[in-house]
N, C-alpha and C positions, 0 to 999 in steps of 0.2 A: 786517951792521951798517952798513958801508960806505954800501951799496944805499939802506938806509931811511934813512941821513943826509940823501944826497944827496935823495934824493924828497922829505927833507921839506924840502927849501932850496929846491926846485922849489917845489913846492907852496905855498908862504908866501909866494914872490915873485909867482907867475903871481896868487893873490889881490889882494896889494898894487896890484899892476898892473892890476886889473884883469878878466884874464883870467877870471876865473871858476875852478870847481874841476876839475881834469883826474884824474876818475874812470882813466882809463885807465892814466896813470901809477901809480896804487894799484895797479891791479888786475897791471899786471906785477911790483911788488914783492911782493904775495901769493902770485903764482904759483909762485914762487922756493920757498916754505913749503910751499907744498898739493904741489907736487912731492918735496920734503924727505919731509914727513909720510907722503905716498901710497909712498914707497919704503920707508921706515922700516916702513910695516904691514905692507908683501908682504915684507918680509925677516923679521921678529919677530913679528907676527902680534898684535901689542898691541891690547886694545882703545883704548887710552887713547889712540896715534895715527890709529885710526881714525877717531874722532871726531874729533881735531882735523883730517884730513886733509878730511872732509865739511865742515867749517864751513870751512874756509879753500876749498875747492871753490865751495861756495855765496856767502863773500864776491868770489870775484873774478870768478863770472857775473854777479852782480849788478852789481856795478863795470863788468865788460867791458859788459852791455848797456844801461847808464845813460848809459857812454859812446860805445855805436855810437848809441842813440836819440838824441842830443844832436848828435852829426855829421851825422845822417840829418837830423832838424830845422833845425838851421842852416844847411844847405846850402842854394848857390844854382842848383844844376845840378838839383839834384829838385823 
């Protein structure tokens, strides 16, 4: 709870500012869940975290690669 506070006080202000949206910063607050979820199914063997463990999977590849694509692009060294 903590974690998603604080990300979202990040998130709000680097917009205000300006900065644009910091995919990245999500995608390690998801990670924290799809890791929760991914232990929870190898332990219980639930489907119901399965699923969540895949979709929270899939959200934070997508985040992670929206936000390497955007660092690869803005860079001035490439």
């Amino acid at each position: 709870i903590v974690q998603m506070f604080l990300a979202t006080i990040f998130f709000v202000t680097q917009i205000f500012v300006g900065g644009g949206i910091n995919w990245g910063l999500w995608a390690l607050v998801f990670s924290t869940n799809m890791t929760t979820f991914w232990v929870k199914y190898i332990k219980l063997h639930r489907k119901h975290e399965l699923v969540i463990a895949i979709v929270y999977t899939i959200l934070v590849s997508i985040m992670s690669g929206y936000y390497i694509y955007e660092l690869i692009v803005s860079s001035t060294i490439l």
